[in-house]
LUMNUDO-714631 format. One record per atom (N, C-alpha, C): residue number from 1; chain; atom name; z, y, x. Coordinates in Angstrom, 1 decimal, always signed. Example, Ala and Ser with C-alpha at 12.3 -4.5 7.8 and 13.67 -1.06 7.14 Angstrom:
BEGIN
+-----+------+------+--------+--------+--------+
| pos | unit | site |     pz |     py |     px |
+-----+------+------+--------+--------+--------+
|   1 |    A |    N |   +7.8 |   -5.7 |  +13.2 |
|   1 |    A |   CA |   +7.8 |   -4.5 |  +12.3 |
|   1 |    A |    C |   +7.8 |   -3.3 |  +13.2 |
|   2 |    A |    N |   +7.1 |   -2.2 |  +12.8 |
|   2 |    A |   CA |   +7.1 |   -1.1 |  +13.7 |
|   2 |    A |    C |   +7.9 |   +0.0 |  +12.9 |
+-----+------+------+--------+--------+--------+
//
This chain:
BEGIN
+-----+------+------+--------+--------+--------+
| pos | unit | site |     pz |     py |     px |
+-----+------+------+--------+--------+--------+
|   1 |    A |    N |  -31.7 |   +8.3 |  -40.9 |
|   1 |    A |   CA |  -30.8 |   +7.2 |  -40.6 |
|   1 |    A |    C |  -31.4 |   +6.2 |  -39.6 |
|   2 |    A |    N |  -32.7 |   +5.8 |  -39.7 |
|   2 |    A |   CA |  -33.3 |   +4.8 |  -39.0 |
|   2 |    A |    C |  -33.0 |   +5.5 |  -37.7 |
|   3 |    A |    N |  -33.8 |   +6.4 |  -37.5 |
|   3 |    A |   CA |  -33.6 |   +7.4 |  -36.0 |
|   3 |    A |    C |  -32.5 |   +7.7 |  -35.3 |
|   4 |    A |    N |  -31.0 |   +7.4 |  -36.1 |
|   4 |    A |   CA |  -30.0 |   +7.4 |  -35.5 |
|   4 |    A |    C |  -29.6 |   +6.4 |  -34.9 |
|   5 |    A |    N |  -29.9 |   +5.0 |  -35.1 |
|   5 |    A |   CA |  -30.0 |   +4.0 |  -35.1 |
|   5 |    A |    C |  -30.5 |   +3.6 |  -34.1 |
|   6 |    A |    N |  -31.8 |   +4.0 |  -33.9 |
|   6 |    A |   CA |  -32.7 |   +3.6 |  -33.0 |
|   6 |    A |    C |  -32.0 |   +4.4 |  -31.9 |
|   7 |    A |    N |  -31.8 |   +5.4 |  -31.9 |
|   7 |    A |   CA |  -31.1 |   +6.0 |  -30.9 |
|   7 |    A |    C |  -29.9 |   +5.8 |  -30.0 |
|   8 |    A |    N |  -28.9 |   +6.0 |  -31.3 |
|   8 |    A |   CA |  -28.1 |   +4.9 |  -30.9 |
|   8 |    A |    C |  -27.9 |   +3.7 |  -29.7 |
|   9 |    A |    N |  -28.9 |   +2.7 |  -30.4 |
|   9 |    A |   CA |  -29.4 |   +1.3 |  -29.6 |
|   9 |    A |    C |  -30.1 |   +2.0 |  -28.5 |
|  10 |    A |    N |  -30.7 |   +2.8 |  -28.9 |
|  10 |    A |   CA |  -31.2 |   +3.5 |  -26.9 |
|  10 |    A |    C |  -30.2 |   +3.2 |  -26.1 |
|  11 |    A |    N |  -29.3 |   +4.0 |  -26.2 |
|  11 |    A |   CA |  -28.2 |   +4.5 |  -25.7 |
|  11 |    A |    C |  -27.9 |   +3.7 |  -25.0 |
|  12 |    A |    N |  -26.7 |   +2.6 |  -25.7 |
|  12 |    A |   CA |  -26.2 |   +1.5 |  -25.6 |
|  12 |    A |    C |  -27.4 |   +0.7 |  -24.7 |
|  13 |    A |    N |  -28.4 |   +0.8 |  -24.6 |
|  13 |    A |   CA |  -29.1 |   -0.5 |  -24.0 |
|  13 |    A |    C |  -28.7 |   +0.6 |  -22.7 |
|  14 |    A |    N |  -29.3 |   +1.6 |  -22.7 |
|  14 |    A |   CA |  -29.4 |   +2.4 |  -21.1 |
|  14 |    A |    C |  -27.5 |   +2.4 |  -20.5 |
|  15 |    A |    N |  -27.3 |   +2.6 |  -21.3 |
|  15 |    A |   CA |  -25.5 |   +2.3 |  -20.5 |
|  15 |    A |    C |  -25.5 |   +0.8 |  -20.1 |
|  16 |    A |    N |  -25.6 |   -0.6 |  -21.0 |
|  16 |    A |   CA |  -25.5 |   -1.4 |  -20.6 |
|  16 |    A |    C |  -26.5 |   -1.5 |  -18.7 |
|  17 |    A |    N |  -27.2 |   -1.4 |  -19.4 |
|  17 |    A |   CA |  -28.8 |   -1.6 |  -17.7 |
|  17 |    A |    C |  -28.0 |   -0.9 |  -16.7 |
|  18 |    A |    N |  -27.3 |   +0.5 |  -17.1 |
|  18 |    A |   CA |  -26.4 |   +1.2 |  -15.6 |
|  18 |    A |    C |  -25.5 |   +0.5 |  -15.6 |
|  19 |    A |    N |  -24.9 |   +0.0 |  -16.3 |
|  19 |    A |   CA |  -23.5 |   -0.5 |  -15.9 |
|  19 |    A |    C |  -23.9 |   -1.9 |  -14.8 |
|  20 |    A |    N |  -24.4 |   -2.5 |  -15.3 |
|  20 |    A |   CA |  -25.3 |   -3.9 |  -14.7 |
|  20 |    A |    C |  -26.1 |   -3.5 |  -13.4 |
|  21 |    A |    N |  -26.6 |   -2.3 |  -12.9 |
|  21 |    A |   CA |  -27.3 |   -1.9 |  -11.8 |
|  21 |    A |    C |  -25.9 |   -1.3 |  -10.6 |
|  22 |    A |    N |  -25.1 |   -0.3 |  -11.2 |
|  22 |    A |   CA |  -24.1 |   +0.1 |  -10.6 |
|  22 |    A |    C |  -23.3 |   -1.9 |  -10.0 |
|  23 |    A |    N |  -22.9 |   -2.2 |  -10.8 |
|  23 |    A |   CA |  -22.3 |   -3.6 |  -10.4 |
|  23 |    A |    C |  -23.2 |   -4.3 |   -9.5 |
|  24 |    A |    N |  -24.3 |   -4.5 |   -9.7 |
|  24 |    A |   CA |  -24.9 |   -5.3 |   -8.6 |
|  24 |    A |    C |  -25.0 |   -4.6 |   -7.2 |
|  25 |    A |    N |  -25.6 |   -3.2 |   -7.5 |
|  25 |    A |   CA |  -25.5 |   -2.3 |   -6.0 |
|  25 |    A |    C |  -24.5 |   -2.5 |   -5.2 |
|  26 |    A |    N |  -23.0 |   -2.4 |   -6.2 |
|  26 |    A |   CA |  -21.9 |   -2.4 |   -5.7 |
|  26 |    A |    C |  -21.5 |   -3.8 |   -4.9 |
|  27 |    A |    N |  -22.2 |   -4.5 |   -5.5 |
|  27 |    A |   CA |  -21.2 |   -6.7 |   -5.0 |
|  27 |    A |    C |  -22.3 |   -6.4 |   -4.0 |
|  28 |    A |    N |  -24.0 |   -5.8 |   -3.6 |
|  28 |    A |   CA |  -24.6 |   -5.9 |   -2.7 |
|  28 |    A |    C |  -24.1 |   -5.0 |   -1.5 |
|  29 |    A |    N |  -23.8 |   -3.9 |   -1.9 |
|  29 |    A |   CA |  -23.3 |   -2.8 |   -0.5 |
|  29 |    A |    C |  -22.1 |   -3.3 |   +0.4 |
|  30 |    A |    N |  -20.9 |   -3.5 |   -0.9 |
|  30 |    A |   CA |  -19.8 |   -3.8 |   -0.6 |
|  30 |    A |    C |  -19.1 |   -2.3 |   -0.5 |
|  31 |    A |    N |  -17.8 |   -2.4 |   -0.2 |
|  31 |    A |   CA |  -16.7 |   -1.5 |   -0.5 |
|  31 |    A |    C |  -17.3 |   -0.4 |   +0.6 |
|  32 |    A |    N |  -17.1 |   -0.8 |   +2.1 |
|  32 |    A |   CA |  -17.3 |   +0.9 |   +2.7 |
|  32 |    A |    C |  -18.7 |   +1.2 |   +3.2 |
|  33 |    A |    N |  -19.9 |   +0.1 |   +2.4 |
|  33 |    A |   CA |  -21.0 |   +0.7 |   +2.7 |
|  33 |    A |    C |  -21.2 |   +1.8 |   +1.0 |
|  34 |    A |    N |  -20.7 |   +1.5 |   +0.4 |
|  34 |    A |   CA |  -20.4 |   +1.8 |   -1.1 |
|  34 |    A |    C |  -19.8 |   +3.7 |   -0.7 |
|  35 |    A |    N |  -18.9 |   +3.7 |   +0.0 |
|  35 |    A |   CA |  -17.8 |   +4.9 |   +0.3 |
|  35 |    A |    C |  -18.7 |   +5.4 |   +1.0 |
|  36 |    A |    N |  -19.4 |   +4.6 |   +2.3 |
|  36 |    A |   CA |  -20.4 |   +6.1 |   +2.5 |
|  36 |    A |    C |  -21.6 |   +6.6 |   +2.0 |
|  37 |    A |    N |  -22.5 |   +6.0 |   +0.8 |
|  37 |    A |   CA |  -23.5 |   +6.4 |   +0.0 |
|  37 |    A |    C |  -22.6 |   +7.3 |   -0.6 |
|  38 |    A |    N |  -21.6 |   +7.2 |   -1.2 |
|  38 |    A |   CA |  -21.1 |   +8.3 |   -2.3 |
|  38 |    A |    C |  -20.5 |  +10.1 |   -1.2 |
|  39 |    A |    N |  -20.5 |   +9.0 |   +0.3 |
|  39 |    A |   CA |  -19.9 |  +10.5 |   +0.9 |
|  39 |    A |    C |  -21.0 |  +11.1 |   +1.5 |
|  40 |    A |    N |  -22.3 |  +10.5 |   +1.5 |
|  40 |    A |   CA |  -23.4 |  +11.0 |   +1.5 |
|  40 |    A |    C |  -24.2 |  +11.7 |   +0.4 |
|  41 |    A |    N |  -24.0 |  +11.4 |   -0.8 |
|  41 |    A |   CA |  -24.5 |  +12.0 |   -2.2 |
|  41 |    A |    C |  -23.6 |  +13.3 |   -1.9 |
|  42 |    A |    N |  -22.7 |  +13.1 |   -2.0 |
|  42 |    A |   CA |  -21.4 |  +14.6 |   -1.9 |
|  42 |    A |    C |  -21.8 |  +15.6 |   -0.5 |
|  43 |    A |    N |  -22.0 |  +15.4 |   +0.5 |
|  43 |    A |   CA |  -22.8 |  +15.6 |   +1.6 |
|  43 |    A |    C |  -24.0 |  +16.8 |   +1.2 |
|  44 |    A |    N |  -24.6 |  +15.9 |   +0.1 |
|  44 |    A |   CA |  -26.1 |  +16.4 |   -0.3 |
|  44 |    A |    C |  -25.6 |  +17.4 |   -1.1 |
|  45 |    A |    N |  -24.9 |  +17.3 |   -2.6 |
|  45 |    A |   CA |  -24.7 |  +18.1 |   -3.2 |
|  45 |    A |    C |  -24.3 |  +18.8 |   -2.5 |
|  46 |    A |    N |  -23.2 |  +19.4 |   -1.7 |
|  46 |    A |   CA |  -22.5 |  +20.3 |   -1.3 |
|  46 |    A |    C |  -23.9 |  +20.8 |   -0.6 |
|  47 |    A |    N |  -24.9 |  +20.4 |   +0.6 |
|  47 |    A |   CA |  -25.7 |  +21.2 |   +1.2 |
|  47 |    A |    C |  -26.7 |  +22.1 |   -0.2 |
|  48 |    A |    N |  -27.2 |  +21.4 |   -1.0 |
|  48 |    A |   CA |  -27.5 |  +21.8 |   -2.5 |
|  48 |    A |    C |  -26.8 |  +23.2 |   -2.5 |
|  49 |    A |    N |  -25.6 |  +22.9 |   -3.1 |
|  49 |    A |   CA |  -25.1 |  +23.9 |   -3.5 |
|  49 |    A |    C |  -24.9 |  +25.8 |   -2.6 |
|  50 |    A |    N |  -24.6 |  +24.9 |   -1.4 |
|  50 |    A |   CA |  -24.5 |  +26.3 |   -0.5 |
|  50 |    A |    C |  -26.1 |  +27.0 |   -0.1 |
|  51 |    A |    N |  -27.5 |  +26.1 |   -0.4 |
|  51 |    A |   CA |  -28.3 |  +26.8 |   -0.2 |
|  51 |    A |    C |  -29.1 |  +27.5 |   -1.1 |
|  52 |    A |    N |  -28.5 |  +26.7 |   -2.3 |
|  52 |    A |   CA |  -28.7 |  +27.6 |   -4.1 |
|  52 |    A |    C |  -27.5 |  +29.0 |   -3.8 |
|  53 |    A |    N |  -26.7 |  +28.9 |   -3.5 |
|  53 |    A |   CA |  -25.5 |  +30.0 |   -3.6 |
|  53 |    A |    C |  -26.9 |  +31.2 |   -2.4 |
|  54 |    A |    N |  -26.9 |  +30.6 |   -1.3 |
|  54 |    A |   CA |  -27.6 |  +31.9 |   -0.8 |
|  54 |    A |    C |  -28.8 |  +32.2 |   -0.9 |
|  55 |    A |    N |  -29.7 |  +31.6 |   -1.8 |
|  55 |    A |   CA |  -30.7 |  +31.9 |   -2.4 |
|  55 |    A |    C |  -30.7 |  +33.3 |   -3.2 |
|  56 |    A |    N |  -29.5 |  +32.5 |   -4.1 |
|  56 |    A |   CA |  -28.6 |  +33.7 |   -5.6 |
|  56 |    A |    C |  -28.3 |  +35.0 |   -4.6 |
|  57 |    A |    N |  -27.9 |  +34.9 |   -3.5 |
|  57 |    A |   CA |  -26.9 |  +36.2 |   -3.4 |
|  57 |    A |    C |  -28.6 |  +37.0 |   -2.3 |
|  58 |    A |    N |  -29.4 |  +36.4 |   -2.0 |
|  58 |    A |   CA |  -30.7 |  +36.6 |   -1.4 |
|  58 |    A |    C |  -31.4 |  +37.7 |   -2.3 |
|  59 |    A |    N |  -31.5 |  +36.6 |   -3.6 |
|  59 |    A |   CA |  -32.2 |  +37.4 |   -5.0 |
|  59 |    A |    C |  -31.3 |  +38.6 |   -5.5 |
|  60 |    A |    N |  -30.1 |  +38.8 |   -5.6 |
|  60 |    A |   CA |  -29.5 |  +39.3 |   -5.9 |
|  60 |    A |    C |  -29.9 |  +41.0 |   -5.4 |
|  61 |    A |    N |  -29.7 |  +40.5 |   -3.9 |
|  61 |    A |   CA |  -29.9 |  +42.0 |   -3.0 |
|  61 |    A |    C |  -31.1 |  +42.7 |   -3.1 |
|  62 |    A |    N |  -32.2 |  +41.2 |   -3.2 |
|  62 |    A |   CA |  -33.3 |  +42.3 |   -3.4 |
|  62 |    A |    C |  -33.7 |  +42.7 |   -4.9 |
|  63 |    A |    N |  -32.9 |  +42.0 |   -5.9 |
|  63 |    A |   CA |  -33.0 |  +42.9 |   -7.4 |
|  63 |    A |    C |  -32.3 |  +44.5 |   -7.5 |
|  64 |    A |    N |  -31.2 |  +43.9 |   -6.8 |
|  64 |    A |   CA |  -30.0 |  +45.6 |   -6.4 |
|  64 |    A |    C |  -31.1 |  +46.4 |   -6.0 |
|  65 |    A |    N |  -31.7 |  +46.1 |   -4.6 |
|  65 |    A |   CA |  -32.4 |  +47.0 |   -4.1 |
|  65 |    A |    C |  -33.9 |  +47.4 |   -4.8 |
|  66 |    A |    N |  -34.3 |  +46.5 |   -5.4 |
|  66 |    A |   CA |  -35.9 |  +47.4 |   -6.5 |
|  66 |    A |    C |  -35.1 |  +48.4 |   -7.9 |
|  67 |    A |    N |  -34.0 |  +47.6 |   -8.0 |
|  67 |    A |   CA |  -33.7 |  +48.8 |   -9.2 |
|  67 |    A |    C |  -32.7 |  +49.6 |   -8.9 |
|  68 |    A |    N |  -32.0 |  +50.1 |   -7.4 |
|  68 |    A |   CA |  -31.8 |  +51.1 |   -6.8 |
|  68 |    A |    C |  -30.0 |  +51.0 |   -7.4 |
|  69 |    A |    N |  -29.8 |  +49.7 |   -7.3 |
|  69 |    A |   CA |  -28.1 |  +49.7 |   -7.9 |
|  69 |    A |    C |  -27.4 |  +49.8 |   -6.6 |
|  70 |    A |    N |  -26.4 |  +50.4 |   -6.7 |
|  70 |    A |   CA |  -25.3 |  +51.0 |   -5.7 |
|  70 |    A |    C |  -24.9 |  +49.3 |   -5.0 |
|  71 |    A |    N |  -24.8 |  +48.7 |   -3.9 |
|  71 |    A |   CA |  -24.7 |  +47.4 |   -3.6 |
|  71 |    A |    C |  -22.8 |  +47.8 |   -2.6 |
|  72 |    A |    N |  -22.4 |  +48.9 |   -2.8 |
|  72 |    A |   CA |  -20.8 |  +48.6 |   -2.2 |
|  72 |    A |    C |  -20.0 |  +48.5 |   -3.1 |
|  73 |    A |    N |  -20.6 |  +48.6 |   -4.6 |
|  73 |    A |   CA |  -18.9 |  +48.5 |   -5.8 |
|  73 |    A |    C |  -19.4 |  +46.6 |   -6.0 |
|  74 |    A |    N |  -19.9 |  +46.4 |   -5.3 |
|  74 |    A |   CA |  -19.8 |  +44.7 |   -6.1 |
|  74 |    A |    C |  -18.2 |  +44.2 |   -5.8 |
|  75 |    A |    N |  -18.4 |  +43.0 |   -6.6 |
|  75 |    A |   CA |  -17.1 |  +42.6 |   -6.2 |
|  75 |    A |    C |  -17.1 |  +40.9 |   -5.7 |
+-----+------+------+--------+--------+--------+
//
């Protein structure tokens, strides 16, 4: 019970502190310095994502090819 508690109040403190950090970032950047950090984060993730995707499909061909799997039925 105490542990839930304690937890709990974790929580809530760490939400409060982001909520309070996001707000001040925000009244400091302002509105379209604000629009391009976030179109920069998205930027990133998306470069992220497409160099994880060809990593996977990297790994992929050379697993196909040590264990001798047919690589033209994929889909």
């Amino acid at each position: 019970m105490i542990k839930r508690v304690f937890w709990l109040a974790a929580g809530a403190a760490i939400g409060v502190i982001a909520v309070r950090k996001v707000s001040a970032m925000k009244s400091a950047v302002g509105p379209e310095g604000l629009n391009r950090a976030v179109a920069q984060l998205t930027d990133s993730v998306a470069d992220f994502a497409d160099v994880f995707r060809q990593g996977m499909l990297e790994r992929e061909t050379d697993l196909r090819a040590a264990l001798g799997v047919d690589t033209e039925h994929r889909s």
